[in-house]
Residue frames relative to the residue before (quaternion, step in Angstrom):
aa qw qx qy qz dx dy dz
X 1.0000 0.0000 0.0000 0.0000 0.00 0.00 0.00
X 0.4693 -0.5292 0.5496 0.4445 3.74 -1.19 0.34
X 0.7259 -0.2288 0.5140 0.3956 2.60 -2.54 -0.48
X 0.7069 0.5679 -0.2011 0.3705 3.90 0.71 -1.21
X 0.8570 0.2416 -0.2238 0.3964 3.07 0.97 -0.67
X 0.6145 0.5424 -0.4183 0.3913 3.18 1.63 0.45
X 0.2920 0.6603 -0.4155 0.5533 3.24 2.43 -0.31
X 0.5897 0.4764 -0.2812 0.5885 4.04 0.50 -0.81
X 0.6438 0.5610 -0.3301 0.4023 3.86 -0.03 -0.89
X 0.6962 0.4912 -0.1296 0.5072 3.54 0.96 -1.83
X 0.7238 0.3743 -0.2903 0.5018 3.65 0.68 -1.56
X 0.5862 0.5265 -0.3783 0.4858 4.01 0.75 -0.21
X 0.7764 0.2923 -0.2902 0.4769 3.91 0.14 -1.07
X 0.5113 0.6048 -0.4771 0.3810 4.05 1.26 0.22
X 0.6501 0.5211 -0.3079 0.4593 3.18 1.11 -1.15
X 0.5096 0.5065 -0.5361 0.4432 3.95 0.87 -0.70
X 0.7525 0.6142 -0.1107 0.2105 3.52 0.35 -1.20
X 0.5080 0.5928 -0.2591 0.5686 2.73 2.02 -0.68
X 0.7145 0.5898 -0.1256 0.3546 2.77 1.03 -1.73
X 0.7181 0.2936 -0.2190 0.5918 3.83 0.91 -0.84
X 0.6281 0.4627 -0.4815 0.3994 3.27 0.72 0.64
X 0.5527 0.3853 -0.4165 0.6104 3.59 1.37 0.13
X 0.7175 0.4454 -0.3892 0.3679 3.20 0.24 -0.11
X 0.2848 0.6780 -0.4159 0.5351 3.63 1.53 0.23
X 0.7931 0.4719 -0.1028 0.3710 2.84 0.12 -2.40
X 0.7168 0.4348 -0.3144 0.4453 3.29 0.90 -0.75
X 0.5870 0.5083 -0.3760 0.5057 3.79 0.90 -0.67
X 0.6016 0.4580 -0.4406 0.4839 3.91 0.70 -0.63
X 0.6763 0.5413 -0.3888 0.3138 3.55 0.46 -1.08
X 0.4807 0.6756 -0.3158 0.4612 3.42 1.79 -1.10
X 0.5898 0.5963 -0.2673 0.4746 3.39 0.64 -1.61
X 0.5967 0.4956 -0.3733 0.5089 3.66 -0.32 -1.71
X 0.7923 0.3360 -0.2785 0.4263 3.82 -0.70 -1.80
X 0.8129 0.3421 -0.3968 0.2543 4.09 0.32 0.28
X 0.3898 0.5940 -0.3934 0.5835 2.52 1.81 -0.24
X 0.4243 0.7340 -0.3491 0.3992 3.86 0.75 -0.36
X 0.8528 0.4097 -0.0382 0.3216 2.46 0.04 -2.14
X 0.5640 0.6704 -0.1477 0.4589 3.34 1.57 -1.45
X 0.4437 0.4387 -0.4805 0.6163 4.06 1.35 -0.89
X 0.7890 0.4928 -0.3660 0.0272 2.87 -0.32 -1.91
X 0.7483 0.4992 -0.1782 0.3989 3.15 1.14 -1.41
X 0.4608 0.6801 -0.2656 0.5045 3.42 1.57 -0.60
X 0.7950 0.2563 -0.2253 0.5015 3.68 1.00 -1.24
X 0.4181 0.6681 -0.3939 0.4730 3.77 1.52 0.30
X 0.5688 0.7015 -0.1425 0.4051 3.06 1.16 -1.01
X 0.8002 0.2012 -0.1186 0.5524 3.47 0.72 -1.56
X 0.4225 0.6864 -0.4836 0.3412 3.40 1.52 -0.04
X 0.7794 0.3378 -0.1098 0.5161 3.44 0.89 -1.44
X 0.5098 0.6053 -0.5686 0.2244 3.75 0.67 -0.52
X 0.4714 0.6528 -0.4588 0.3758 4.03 0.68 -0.69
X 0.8105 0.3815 -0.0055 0.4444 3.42 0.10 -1.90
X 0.6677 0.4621 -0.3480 0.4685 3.64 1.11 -0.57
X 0.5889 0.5420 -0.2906 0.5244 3.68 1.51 -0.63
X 0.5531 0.4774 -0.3166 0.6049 3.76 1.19 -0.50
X 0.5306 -0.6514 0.4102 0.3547 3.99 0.55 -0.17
X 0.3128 0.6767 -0.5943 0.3016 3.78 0.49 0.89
X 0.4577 -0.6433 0.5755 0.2132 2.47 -0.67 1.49
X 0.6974 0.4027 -0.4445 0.3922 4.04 0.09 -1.39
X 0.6295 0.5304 -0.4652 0.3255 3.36 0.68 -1.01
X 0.6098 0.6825 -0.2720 0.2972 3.31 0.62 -1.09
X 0.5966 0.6470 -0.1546 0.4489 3.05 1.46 -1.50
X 0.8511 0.2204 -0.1559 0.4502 3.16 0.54 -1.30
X 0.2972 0.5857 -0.6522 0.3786 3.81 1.42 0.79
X 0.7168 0.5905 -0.2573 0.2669 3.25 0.49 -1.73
X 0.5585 0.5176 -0.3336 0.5557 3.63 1.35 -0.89
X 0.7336 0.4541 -0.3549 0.3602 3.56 0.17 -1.17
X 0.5478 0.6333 -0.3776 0.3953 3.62 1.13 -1.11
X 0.6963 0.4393 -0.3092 0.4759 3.67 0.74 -1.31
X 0.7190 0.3491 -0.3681 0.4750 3.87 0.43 -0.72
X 0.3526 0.7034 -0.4160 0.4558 3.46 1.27 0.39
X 0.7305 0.5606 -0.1668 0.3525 2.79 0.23 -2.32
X 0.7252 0.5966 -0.1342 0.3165 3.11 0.68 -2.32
X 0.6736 0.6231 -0.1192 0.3791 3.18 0.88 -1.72
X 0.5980 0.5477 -0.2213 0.5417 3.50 1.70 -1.25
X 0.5622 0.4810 -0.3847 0.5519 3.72 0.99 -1.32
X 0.7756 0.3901 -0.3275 0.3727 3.60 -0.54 -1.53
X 0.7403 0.3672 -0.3972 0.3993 3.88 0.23 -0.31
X 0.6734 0.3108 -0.4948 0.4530 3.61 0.76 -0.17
X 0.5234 0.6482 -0.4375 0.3384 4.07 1.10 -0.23
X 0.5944 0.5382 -0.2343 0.5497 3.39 1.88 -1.28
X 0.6231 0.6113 -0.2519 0.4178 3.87 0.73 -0.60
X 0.5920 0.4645 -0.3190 0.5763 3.40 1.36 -1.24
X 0.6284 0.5800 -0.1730 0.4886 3.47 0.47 -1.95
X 0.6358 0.4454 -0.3712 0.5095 4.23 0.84 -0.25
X 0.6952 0.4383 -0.3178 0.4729 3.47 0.57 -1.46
X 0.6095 0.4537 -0.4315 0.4863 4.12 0.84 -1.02
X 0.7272 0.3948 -0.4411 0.3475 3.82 0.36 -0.44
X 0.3830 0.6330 -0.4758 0.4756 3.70 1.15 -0.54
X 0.6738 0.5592 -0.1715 0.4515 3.24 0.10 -1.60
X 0.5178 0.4468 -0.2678 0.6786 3.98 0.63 -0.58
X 0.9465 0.1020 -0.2410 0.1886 3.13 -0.54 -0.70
X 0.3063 0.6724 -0.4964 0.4557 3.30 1.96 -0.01
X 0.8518 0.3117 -0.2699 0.3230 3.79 0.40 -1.06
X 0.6884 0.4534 -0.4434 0.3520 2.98 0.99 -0.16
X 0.4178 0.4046 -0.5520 0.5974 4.14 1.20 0.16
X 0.5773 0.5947 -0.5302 0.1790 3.68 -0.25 -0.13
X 0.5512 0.6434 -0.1332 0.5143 2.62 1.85 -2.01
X 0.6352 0.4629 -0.2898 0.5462 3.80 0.49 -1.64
X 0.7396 0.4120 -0.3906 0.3614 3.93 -0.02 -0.44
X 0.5508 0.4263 -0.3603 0.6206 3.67 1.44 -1.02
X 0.4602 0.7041 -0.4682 0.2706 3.60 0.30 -0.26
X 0.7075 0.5909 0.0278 0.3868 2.78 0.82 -2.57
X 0.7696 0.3570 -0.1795 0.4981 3.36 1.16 -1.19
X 0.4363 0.5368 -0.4248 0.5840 3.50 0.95 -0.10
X 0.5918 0.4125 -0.3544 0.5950 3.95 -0.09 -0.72
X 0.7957 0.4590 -0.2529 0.3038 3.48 0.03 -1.42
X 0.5410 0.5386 -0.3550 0.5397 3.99 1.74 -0.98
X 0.7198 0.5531 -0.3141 0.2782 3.17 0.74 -2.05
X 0.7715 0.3815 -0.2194 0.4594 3.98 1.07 -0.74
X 0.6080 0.5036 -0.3837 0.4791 3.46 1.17 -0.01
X 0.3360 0.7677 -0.3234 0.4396 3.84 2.24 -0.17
X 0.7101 0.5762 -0.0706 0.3984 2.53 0.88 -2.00
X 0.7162 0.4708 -0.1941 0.4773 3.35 0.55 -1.14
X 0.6466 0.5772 -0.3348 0.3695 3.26 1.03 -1.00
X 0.5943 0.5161 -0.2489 0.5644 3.50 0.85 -1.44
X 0.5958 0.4383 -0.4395 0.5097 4.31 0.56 -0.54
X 0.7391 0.4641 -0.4012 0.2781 3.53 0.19 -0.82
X 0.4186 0.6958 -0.4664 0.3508 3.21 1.89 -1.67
X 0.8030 0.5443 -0.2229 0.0958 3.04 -0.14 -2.24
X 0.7237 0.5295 -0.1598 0.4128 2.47 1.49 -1.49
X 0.5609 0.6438 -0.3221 0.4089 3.61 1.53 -0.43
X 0.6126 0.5376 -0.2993 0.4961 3.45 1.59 -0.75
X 0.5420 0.4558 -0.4058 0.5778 3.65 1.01 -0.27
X 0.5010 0.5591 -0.4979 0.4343 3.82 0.53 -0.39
X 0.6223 0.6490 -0.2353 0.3690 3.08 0.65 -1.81
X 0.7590 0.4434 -0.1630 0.4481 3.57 0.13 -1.30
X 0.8041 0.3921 -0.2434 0.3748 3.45 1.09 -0.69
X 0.4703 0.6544 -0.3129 0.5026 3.03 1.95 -0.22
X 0.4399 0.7586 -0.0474 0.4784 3.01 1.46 -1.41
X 0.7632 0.4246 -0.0241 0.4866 3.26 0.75 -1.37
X 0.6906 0.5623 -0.0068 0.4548 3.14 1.18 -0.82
X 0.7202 0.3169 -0.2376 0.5696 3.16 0.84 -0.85
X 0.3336 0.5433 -0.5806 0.5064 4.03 1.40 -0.30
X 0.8530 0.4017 -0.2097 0.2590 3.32 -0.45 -1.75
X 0.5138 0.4781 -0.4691 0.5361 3.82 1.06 -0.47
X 0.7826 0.3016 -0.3666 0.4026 3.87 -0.05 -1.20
X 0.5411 0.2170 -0.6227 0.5220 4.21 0.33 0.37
X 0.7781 0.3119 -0.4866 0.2459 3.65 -0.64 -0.38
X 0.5434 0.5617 -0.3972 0.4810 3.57 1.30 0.32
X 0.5750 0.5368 -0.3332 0.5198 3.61 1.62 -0.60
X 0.6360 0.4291 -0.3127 0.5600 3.68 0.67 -1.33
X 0.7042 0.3713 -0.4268 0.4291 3.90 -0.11 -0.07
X 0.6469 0.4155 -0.3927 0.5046 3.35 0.74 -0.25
X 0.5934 0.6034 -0.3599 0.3927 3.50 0.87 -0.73
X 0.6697 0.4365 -0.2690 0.5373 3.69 0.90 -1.56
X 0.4618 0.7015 -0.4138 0.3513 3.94 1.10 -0.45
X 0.8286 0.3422 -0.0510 0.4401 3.12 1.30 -1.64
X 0.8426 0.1797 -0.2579 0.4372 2.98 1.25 0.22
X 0.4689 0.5892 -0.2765 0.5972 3.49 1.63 1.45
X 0.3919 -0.6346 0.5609 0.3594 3.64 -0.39 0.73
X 0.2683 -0.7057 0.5616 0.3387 3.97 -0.86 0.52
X 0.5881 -0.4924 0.4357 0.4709 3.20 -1.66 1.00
X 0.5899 -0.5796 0.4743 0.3019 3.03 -2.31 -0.49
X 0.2053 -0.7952 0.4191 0.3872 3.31 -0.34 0.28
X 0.7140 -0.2442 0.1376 0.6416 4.53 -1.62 0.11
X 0.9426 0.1772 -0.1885 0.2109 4.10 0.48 -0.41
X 0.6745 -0.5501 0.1430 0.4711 2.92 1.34 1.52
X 0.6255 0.5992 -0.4191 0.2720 3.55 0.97 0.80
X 0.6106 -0.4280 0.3081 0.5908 3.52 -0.24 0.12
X 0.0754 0.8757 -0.4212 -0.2239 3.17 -0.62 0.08
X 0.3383 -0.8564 0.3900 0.0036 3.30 -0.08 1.90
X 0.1237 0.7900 -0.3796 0.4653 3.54 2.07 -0.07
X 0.9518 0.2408 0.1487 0.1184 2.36 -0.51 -2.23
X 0.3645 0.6648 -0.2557 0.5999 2.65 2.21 -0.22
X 0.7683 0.3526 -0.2726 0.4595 3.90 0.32 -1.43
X 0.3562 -0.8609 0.3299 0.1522 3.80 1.15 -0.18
X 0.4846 0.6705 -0.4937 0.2680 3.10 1.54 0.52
X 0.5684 0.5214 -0.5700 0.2831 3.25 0.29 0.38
X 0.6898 0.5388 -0.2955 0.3829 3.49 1.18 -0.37
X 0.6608 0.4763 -0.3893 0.4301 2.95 1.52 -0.34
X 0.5508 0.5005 -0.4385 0.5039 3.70 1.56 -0.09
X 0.6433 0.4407 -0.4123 0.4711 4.02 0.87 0.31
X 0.5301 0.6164 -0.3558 0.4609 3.35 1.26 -0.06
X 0.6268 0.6424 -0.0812 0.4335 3.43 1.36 -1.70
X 0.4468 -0.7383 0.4072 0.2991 3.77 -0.55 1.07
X 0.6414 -0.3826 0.3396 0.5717 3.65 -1.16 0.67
X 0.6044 0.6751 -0.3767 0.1926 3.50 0.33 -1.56
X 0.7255 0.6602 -0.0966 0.1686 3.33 0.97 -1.08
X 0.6617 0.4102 -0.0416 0.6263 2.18 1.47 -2.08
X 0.8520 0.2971 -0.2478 0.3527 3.59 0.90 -0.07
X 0.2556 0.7006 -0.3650 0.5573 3.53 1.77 0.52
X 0.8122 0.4133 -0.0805 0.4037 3.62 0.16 -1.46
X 0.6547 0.6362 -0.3232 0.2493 3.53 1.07 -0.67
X 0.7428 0.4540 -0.1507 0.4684 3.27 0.91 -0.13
X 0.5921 0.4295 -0.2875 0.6183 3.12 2.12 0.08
X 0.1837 0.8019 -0.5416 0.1729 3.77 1.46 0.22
X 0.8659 0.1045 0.1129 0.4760 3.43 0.48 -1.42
X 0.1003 -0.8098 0.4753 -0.3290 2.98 1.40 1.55
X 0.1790 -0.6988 0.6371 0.2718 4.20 -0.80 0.62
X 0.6749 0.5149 -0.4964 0.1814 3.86 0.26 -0.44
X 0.6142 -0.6122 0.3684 0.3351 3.37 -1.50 1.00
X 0.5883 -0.5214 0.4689 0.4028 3.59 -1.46 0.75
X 0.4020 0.5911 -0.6931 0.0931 3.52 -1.23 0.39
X 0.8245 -0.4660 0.2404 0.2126 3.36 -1.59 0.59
X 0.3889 -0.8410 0.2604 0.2712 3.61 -0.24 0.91
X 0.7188 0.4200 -0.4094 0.3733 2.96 1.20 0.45
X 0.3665 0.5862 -0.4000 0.6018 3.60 1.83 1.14
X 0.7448 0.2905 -0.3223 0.5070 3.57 0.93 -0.32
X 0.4346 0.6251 -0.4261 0.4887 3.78 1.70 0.02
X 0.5407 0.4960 -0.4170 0.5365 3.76 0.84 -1.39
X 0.9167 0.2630 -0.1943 0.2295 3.16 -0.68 -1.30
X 0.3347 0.7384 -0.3921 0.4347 3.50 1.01 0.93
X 0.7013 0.3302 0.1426 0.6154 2.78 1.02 -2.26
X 0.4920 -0.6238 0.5404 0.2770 3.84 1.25 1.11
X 0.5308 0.5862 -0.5588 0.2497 4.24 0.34 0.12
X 0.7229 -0.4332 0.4164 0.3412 3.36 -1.31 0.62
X 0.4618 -0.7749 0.3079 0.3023 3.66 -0.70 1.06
X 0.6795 -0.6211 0.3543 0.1641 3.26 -0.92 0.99
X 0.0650 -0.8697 0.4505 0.1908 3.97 -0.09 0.62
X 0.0268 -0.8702 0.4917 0.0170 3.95 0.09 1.20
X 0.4348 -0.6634 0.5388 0.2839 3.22 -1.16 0.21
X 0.5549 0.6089 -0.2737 0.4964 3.23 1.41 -0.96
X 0.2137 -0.7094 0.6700 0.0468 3.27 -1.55 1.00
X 0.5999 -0.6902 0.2680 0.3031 3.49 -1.39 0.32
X 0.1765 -0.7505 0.5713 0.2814 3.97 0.05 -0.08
């Protein structure tokens, strides 16, 4: 599925939700009015039970009425009760739906991101790649000018072969990032391979085809 149509997926399974939540609200409200009705008739009842036992007839009348909005009132709240628990039920699935929704959006753009990083790990690759060519000739040519150049001195009059092989300049040259990223992987056991073959297989993605090799 796209971005669009699971963006569609989410803005659809809210409305269900919206929807079986008023309709909850509305079945409680249903509830509330029988539970109503049920006082009422209940306190009709003891209004008249005195006089209806004495033989009023009206009284009598209006047991008999109250009994039925009794009667009724009893049916409709356990019908409303059933007709509650099925709407619960509605709406348990439809946030269920809205949450699988959410995460689907939520895989589908972390996908996305994943495959950017791959890509972006294979350009690592190449520049690493790139780099280590270019460290081992400018490590060759320093040895080379070694062998055919008195070395300078160094602050105590010694040759200073240090300074000659230039790694320290090339670690002052090198972003913070480097020199502190890497330390704790110095003496790492995993094998060299290419960072954007060990990025796939992190992120379970489908292996990666690189030109780049490890150094």
């Amino acid at each position: 599925m796209s971005k669009t149509e699971l963006e569609h997926a989410i803005t659809e399974a809210a409305k269900r939700v919206a929807s079986w939540t008023a309709n909850a609200k509305k079945i409680e409200q249903q509830i509330a009015a029988a539970k109503g009705r049920i006082a009422t008739a209940d306190n009709q009842r003891k209004q008249s039970a005195l006089a209806a036992s004495l033989g009023d007839r009206a009284a009598i009348g209006e047991i008999a009425a109250a009994r039925a909005v009794h009667a009724t009132a009893v049916g409709d709240l356990a019908d409303l009760g059933h007709a509650l628990n099925d709407a619960a039920a509605k709406l348990w699935e439809a946030e269920a739906e809205a949450k699988g929704a959410r995460n689907a959006l939520a895989k589908f753009e972390a996908d996305v991101l994943k495959r950017k990083r791959v890509a972006l790990a294979g350009e690592i690759d190449k520049t690493v790649a790139t780099l280590a060519s270019q460290y081992r000739e400018y490590e060759q040519i320093g040895n080379e000018i070694v062998n055919t150049d008195p070395l300078p001195l160094n602050l105590h009059g010694m040759n200073n072969a240090e300074g000659a092989a230039g790694a320290r300049r090339i670690r002052a040259a090198v972003p913070k990032l480097l020199e502190q990223v890497f330390q704790s992987a110095a003496h790492d056991e995993q094998k060299k391979e290419p960072l954007a073959t060990t990025e796939a297989r992190f992120w379970n993605l489908a292996p990666v085809e690189t030109t780049a090799k490890a150094v």
